[in-house]
C-alpha positions as CSV (number, residue, x, y, z in Angstrom):
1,X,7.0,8.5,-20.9
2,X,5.2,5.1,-20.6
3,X,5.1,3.4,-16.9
4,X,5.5,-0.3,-16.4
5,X,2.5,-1.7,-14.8
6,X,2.0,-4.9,-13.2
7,X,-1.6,-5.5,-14.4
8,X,-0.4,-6.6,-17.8
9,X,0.9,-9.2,-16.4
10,X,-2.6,-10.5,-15.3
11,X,-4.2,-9.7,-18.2
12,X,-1.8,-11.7,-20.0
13,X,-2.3,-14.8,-17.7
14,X,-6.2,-14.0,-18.6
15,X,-5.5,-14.3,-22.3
16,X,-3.8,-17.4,-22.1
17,X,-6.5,-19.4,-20.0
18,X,-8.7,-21.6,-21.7
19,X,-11.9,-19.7,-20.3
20,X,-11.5,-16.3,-21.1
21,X,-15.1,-14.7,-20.0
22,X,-15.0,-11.5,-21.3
23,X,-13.4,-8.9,-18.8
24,X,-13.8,-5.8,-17.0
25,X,-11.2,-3.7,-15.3
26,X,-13.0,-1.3,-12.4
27,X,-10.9,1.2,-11.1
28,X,-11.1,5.1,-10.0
29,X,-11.1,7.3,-12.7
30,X,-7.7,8.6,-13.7
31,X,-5.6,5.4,-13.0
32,X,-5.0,4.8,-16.9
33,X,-7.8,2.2,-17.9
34,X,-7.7,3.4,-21.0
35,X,-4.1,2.8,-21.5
36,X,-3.3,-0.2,-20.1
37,X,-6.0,-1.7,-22.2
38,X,-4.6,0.0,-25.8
39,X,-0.9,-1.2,-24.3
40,X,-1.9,-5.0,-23.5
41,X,-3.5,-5.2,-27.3
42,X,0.0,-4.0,-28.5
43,X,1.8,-5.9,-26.8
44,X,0.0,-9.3,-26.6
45,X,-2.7,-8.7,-29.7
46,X,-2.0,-8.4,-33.7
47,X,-4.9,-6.1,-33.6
48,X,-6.8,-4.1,-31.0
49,X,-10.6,-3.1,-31.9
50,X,-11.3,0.1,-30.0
51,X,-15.1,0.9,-29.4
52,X,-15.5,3.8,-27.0
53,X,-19.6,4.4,-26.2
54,X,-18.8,8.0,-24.9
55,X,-17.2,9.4,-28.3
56,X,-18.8,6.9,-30.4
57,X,-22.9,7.8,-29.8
58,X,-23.6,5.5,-32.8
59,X,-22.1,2.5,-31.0
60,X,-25.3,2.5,-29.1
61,X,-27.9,2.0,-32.0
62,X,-25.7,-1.4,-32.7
63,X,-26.7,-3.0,-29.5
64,X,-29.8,-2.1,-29.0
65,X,-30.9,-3.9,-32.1
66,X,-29.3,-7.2,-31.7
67,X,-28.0,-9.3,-28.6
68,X,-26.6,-11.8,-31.4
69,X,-22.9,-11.6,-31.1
70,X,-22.3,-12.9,-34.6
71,X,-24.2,-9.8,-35.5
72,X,-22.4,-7.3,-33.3
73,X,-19.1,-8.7,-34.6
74,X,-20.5,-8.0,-38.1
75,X,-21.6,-4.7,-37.4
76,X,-18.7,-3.7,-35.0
77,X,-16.1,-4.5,-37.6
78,X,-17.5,-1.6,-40.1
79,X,-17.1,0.8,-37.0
80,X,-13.0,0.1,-37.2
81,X,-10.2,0.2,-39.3
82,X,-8.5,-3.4,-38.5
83,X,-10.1,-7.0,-38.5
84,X,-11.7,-8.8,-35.8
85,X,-10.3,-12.4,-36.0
86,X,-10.3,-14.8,-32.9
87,X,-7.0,-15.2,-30.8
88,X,-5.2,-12.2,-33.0
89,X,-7.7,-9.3,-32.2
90,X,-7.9,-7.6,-28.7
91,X,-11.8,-6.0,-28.3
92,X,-11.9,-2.8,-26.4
93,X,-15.2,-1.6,-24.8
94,X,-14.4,1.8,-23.1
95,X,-16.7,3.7,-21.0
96,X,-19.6,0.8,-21.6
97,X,-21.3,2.5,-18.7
98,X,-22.8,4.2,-21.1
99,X,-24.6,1.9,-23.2
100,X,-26.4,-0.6,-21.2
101,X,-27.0,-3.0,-23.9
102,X,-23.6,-3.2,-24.5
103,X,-22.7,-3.9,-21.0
104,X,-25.6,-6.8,-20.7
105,X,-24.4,-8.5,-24.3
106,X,-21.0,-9.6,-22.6
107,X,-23.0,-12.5,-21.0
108,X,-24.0,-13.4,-24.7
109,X,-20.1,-13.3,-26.0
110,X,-19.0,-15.6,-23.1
111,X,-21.6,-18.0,-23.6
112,X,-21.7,-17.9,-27.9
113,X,-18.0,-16.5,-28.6
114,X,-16.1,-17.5,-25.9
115,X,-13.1,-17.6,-28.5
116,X,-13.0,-13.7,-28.6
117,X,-10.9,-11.8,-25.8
118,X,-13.0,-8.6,-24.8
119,X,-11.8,-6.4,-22.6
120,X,-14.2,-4.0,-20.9
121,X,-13.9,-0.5,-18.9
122,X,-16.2,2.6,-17.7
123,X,-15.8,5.4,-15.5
124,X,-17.7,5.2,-11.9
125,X,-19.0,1.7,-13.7
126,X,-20.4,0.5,-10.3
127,X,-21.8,3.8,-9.7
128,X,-23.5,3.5,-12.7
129,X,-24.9,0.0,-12.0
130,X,-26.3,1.0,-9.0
131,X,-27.7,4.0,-10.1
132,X,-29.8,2.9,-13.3
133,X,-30.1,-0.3,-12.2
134,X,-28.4,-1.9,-14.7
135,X,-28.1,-6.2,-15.1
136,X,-25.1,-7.4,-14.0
137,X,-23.9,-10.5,-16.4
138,X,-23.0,-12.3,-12.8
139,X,-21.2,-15.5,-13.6
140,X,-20.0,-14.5,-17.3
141,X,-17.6,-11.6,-16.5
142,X,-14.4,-11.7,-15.0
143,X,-13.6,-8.6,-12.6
144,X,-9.7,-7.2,-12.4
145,X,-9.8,-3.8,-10.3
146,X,-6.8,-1.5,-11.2
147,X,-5.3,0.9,-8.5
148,X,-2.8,4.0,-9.0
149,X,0.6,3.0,-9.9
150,X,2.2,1.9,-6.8
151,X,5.2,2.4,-5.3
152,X,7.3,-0.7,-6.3
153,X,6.0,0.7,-10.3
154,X,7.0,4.5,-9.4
155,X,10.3,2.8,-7.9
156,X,11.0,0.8,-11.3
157,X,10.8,3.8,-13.2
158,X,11.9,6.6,-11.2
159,X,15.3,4.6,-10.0
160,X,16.1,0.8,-12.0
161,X,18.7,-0.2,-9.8
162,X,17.1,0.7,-6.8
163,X,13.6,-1.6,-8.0
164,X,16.3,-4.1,-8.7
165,X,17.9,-4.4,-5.2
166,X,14.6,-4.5,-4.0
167,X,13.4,-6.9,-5.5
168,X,16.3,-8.7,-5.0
169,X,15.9,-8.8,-1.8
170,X,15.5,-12.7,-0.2
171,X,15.5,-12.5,3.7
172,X,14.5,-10.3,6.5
173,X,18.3,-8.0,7.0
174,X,18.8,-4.2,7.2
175,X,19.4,-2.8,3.9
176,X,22.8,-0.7,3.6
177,X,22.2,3.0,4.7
178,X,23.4,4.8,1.5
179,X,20.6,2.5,-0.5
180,X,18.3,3.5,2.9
181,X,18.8,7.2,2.5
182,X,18.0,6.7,-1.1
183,X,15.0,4.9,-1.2
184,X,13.3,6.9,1.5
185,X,13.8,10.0,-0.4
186,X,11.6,7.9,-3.2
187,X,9.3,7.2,-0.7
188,X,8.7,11.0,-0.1
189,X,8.6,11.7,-3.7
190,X,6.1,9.1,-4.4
191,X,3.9,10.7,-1.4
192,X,3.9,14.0,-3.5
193,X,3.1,12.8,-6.4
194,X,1.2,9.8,-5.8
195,X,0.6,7.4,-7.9
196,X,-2.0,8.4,-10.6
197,X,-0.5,8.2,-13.9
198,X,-0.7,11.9,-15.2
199,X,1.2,13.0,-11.9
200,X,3.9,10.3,-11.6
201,X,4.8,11.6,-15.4
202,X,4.6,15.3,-14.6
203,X,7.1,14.5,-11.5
204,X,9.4,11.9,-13.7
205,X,9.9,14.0,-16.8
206,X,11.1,16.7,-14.9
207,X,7.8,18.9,-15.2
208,X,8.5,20.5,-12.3
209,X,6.2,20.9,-8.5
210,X,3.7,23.3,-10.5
211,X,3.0,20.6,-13.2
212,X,2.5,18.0,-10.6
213,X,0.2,20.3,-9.0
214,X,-1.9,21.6,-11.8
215,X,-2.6,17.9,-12.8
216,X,-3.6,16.7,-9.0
217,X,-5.5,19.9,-9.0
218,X,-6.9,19.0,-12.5
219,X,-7.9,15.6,-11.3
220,X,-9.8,16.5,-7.8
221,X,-11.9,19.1,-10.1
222,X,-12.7,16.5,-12.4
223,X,-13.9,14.0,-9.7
224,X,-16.1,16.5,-8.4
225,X,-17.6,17.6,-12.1
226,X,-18.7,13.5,-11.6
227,X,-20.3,14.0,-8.7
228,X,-22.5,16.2,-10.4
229,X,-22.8,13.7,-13.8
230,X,-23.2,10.3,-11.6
231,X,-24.8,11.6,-8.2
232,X,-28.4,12.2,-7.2
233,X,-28.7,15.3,-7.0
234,X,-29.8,15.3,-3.5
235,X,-26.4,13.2,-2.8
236,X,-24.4,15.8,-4.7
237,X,-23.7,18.2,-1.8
238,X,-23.4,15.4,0.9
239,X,-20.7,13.7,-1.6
240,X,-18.5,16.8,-2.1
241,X,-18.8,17.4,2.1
242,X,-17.3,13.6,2.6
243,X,-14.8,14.2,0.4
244,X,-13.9,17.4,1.5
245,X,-13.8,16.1,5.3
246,X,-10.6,13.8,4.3
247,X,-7.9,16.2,5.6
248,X,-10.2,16.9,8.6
249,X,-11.1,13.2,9.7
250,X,-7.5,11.8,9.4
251,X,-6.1,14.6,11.1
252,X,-7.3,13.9,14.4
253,X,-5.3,11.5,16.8
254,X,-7.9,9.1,16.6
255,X,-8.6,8.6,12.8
256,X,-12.2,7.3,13.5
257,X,-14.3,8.7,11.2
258,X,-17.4,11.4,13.1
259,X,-20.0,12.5,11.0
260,X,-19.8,15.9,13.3
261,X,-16.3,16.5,11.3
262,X,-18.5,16.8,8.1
263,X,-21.2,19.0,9.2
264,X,-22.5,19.6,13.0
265,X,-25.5,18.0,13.4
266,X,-24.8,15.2,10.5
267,X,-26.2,12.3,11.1
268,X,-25.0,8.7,9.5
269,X,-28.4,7.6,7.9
270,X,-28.0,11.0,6.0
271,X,-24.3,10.4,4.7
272,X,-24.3,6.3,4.4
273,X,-25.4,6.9,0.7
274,X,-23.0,9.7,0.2
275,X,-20.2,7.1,1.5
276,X,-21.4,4.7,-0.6
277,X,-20.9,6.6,-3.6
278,X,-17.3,7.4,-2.8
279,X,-16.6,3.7,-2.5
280,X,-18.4,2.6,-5.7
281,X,-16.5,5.1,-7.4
282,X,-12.8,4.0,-5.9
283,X,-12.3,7.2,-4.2
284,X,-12.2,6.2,-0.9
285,X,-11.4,3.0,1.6
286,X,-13.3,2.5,4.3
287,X,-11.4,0.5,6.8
288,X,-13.6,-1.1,10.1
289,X,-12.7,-1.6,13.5
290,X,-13.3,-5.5,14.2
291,X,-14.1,-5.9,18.1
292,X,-12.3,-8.7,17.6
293,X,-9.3,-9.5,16.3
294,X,-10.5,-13.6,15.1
295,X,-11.2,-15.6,12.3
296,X,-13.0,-14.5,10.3
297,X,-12.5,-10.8,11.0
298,X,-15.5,-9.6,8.6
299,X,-17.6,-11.8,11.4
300,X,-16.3,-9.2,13.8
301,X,-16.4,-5.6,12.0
302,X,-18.2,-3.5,13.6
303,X,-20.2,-1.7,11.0
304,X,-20.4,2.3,13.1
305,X,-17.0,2.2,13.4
306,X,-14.6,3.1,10.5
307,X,-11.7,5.1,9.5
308,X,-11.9,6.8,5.6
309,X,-8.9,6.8,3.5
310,X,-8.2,8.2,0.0
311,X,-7.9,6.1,-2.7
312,X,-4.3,7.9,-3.4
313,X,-1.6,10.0,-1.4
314,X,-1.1,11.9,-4.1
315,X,-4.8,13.4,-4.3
316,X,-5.0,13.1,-0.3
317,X,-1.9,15.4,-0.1
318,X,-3.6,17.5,-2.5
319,X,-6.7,17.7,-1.0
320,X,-5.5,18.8,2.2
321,X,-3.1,21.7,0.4
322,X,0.1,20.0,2.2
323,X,2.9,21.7,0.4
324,X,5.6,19.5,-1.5
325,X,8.6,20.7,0.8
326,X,7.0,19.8,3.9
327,X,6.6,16.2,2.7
328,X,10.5,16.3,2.1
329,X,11.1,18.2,4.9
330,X,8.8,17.9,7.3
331,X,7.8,20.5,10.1
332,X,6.9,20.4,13.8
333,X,3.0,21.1,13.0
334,X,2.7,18.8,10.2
335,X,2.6,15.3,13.1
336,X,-0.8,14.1,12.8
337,X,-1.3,14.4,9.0
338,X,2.2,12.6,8.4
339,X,0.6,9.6,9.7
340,X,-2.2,9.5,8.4
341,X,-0.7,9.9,4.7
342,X,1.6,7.1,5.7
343,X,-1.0,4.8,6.8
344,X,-2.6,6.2,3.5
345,X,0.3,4.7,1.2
346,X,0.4,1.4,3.3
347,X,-3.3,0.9,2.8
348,X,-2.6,1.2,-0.8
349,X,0.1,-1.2,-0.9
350,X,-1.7,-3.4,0.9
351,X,-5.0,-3.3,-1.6
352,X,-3.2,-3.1,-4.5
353,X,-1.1,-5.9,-3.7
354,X,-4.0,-8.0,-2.0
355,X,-6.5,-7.2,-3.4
356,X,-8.6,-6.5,-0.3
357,X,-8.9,-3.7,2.4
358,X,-8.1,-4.4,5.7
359,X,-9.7,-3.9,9.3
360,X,-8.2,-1.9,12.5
361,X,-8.4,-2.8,16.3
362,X,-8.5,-0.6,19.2
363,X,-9.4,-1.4,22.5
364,X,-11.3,1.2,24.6
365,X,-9.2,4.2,24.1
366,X,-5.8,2.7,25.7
367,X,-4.8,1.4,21.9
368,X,-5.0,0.8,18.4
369,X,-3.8,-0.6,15.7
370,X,-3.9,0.9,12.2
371,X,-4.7,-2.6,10.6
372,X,-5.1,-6.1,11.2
373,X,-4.8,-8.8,8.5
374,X,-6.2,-12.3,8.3
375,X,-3.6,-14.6,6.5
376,X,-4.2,-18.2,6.3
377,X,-5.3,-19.0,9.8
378,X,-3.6,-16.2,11.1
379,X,-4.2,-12.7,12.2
380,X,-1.4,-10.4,11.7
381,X,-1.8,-6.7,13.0
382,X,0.4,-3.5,11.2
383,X,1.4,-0.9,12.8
384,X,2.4,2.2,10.8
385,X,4.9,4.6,12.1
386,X,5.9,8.2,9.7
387,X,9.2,8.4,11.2
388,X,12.0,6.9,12.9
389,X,10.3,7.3,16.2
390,X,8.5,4.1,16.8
391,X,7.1,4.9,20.8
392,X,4.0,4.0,21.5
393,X,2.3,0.7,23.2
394,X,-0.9,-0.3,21.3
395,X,1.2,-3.2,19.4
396,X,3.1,-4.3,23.0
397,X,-0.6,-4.1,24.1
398,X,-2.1,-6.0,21.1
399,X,1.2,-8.4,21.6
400,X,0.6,-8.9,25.6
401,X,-3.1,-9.5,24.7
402,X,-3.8,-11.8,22.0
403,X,0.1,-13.3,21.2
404,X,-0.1,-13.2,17.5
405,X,2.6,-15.4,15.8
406,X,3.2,-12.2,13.6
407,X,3.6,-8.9,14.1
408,X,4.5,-6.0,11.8
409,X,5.6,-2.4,12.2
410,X,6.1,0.0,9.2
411,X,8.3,3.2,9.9
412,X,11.0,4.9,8.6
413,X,13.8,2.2,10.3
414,X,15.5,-0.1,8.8
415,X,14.6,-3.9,8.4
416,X,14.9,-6.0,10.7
417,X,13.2,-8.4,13.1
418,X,13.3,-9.2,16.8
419,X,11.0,-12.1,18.2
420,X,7.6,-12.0,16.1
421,X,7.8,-8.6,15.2
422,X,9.3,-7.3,11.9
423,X,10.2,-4.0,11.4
424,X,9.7,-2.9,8.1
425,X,10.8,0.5,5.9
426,X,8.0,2.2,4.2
427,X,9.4,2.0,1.3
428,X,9.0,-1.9,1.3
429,X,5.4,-2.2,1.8
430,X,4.6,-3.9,-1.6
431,X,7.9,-6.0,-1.5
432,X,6.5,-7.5,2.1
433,X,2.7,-7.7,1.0
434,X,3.6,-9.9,-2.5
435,X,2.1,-13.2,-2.0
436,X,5.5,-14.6,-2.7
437,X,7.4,-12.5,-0.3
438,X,4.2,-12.7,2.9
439,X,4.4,-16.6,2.5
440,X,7.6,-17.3,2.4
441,X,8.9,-14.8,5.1
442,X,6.0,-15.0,7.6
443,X,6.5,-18.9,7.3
444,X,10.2,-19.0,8.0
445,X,9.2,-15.8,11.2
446,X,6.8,-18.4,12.8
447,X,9.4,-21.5,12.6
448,X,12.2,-19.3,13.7
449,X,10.9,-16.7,16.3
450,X,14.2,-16.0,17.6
451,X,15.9,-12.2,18.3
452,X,18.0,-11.4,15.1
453,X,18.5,-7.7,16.3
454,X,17.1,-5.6,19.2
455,X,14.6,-3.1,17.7
């Protein structure tokens, strides 16, 4: 079962510019690099040239003799089975983490054989960078970052004519209740499974809770075989800790992340590499508190206070051994950690969509706000709300204290809007974050700030 995803699209706009520097896709590991890559040559390429450094040892020897990309080309071509012609042939460079020479000629093919479309992946790539110091080719790459499947891409394959209706959709009104009920119960799913490839097929082709288990399972014990590969070995142990401390961190009222929740006595110069590590891998978010909430909002983060996320619900479920029917179910003890893997999914929605992570607010213990946005001139905070209960008065707070034009609350209601704020399902977070969608709908919110509907 193949999954539509979106970032064809963009490598597809990349193949049809007229400067095409040679690209690489960063991403966690798991989210189907590999695939996308092999798909986009099939669909857009008479040929694909596969070179993969990790299976291929050989591959190395090439490089290391020769920066001349006439040369490679020559030499590359007796390593596969199909031509390597300009404009028809697709060039593949998987897992070039593991030939630095390889990674460093890419500068030499954008600036000698700009006609060739290469497209480059690794595993933990900027892990690897960091840690041997490897030459970035700045200014003759392009960078595309690939995230799980999201929800609108589960949506599209788990239920058409719901992915239709939403993206259908034109204006800010409630959505009927049967297509409510209905897309919620997607939304749940999705939180199960998340949104890494190997899981959204297990759940989709019917495989079954213990298949979409075994392969979150299967992933998590892979990610921590890399910390042992990629890692210092001094960081190994403090890396596995951080990770481990997810469940533990977000389950608190107050998400901020305390370095006492990973080990007593931990202190932050101690971890900061650790943390590092996780976020040059793409397994985890950091989101800052800004003291703040002003343009520009990174010239207000405040760099000791943060909240970690995972970089996927799925694993974050996972992680914290949250079983499937509570998720669909729900149960009295399960509060806390229902936020936080809501807030988990909206974060990914919101860098996936955005491309960008964004910053929280909270003001001295009498509120906070899960995130705050800068778009255009404007600084929009988000609330995010699991259920249908939406009590609470950090956003009233926020509202009363700064008057944003915009306001936004995610929860399990319907849509609406009433003044500035607009109430928003949680199933709609990528439909309201599209560039498209944010523009069009904040613009017409801030000319027409008047009550539609009482919240």
């Amino acid at each position: 079962m193949n999954i539509k995803r979106d970032i064809i699209e963009k490598l597809a706009e990349w193949k049809q510019s007229k400067t095409h520097k040679p690209m690489l896709l960063m991403g966690a590991r798991q989210t189907g690099k590999s695939w996308v890559m092999m798909e986009f040559g099939r669909m857009f390429f008479d040929y694909v040239a596969y070179f993969d450094f990790s299976e291929t040892i050989e591959l190395a020897t090439i490089f290391n003799q020769t920066k001349e990309p006439e040369r490679l080309l020559k030499e590359l071509s007796l390593q596969t089975d199909v031509p390597i012609e300009p404009g028809k042939t697709l060039i593949v460079f998987d897992e070039i983490q593991e030939c630095e020479a390889a990674f460093n000629s890419l500068k030499y093919f954008c600036d000698r054989t700009p006609q060739y479309h290469i497209l480059a992946a690794g595993s933990l790539l900027g892990v690897a960078v960091r840690r041997r110091k490897m030459t970035v080719p700045v200014g003759k790459v392009s960078i595309m970052r690939m995230y799980p499947i999201s929800f609108s891409e589960f949506l599209r394959a788990s239920e058409p004519a719901l992915f239709d209706y939403v993206a259908s959709l034109k204006m800010i009104e409630r959505v009927p209740e049967t297509i409510h009920s209905k897309l919620m119960l997607e939304y749940r799913r999705y939180q199960i499974c998340g949104g890494m490839p190997e899981a959204v097929v297990a759940l989709l082709s019917e495989g079954g809770m213990k298949a979409v288990e075994a392969t979150l399972q299967n992933i998590l014990d892979l990610y921590e075989m890399d910390f042992a590969k990629y890692a210092e070995p001094r960081d190994i142990p403090r890396i596995k800790a951080l990770w481990h401390s997810l469940p533990s961190q977000l389950s608190k009222e107050n998400r901020k992340f305390i370095y006492n929740v990973v080990q007593s006595g931990a202190r932050a110069k101690d971890y900061e590499d650790g943390l590092l590590w996780l976020e040059e891998a793409g397994m985890i978010y950091r989101v800052f508190s800004v003291a703040k909430p002003a343009m520009p909002l990174s010239g207000y983060r405040e760099i000791s206070a943060f909240k970690a996320y995972a970089c996927d619900c799925g694993l974050l479920r996972r992680l914290a051994r949250v079983p499937a029917d509570v998720i669909l179910g729900g149960a009295s003890s399960y509060t806390e950690f229902k936020g936080a893997l809501a807030e988990n999914m909206i974060l990914q929605s919101f860098t996936a969509i955005r491309d960008d992570v964004p910053y929280y607010w909270t003001s001295a213990g009498r509120a906070e706000v899960e995130f705050v946005v800068q778009n255009g001139t404007d600084i929009v905070p988000i609330e995010v709300k699991a259920a249908g209960c939406v009590g609470g008065k950090s956003l009233t707070i926020y509202n009363e204290k700064f008057n944003p034009p915009i306001r936004i609350r995610f929860s399990a209601n319907n849509l609406q809007k009433n003044g500035n704020l607009i109430s928003c399902p949680l199933y709609l977070s990528d439909w309201l974050f599209s560039q498209q969608n944010w523009a069009e709908m904040i613009g017409n919110l801030k000319a027409n700030p008047q009550i539609s509907e009482d919240l």
